[in-house]
Structure formats: C-alpha cells, structure tokens
C-alpha positions in Angstrom: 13.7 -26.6 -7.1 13.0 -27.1 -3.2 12.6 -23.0 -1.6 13.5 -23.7 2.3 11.4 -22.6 5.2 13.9 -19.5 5.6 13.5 -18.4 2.2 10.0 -18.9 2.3 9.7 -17.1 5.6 12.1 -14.0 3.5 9.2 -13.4 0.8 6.9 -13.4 3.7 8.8 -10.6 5.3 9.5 -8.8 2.1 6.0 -9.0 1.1 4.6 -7.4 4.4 7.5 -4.8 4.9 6.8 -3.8 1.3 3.1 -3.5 1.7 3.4 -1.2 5.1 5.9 1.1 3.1 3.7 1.8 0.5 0.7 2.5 2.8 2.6 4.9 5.2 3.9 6.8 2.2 0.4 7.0 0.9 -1.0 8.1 4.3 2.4 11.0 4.2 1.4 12.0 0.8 -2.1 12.9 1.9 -1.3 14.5 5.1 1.5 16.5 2.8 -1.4 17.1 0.3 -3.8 18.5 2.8 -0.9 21.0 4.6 0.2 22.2 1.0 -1.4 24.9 0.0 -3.5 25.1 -3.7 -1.3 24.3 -6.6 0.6 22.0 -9.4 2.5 20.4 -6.1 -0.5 19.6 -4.1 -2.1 18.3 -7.3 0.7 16.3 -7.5 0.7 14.5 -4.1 -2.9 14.0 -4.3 -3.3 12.4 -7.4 -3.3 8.7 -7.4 -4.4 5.7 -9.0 -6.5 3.2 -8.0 -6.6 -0.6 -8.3 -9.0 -3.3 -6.9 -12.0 -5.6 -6.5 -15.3 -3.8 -6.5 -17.2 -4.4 -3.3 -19.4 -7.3 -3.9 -22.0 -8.3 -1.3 -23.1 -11.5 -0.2 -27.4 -11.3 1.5 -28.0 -14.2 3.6 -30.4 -14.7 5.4 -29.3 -14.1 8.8 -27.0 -10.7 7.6 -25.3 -9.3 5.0 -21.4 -10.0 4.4 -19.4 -7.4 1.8 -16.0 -8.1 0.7 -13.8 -5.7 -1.5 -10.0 -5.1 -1.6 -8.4 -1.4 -2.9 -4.8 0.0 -3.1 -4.5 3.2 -3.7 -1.0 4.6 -5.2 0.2 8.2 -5.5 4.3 8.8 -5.6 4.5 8.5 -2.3 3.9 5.5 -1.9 6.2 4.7 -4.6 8.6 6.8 -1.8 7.3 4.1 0.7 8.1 1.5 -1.3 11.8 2.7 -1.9 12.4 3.4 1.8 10.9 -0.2 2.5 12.8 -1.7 0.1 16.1 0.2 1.4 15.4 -0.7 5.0 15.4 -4.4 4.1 18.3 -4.5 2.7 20.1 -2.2 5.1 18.9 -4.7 8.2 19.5 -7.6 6.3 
C-alpha cells in the first residue's frame, strides 16, 4: 500500500496537534492543582503518571552531553488530548 505525501503530512499534523493538547492540559491541571485548595480534588489533578527514558549521560572529553525524554500524564491531559483530538476533526 503506497500512503501519499498528504496523508503522510495528516499523521504529521495529527501527531503534533495531539502532543500540544496533552501538554497544555497537563500544564492546566497543575496550575488548577496549585489554585485548589487541600483535598480529594486537588489530589486528583495532581496525580499523574509518568513514562520515559532515564537520563543517561554521555562524558567526552571536551563536555558532557545528557539525553532523557519524560511525559507526564494526569486527566488533564487526557482532557488535552480530547479537545485536540476534537479540534482536528472540527477544522478538518
């Protein structure tokens, strides 16, 4: 099966829309977690999982290089995902 340049191009786009909807309903949720006062709900926003490469560092000689990559989920990025998701295929 040949996948097009515009379909190509589509996943591209979905993929990066995707990824800045979950990050901007993670950054909400902790700004929403910080302004809510003690609680189950704040506990609630807060809490998150976490999923990634540990950092691993590379000495050469002339510096030091680190590389790492980390997502962190909580449900609202799982909001951000939803709103991305529904912003795609409302502009679509």
């Amino acid at each position: 099966m040949v996948v097009s340049d515009y379909q190509k191009r589509s996943i591209f786009v979905l993929f990066i829309v995707l990824i800045f909807g979950a990050a901007i309903g993670t950054v909400l949720g902790d700004v929403l977690g910080m302004l809510l006062p003690e609680g189950v709900v704040k506990q609630f926003f807060l809490q998150s999982v976490s999923w990634g490469i540990s950092p691993v560092t590379l000495d050469l000689i002339v510096g030091t290089v680190t590389f790492g990559l980390r997502f962190k989920f909580n449900i609202s990025s799982v909001v951000g995902l939803a709103g991305a998701y529904y912003f795609l295929r409302y502009f679509r």
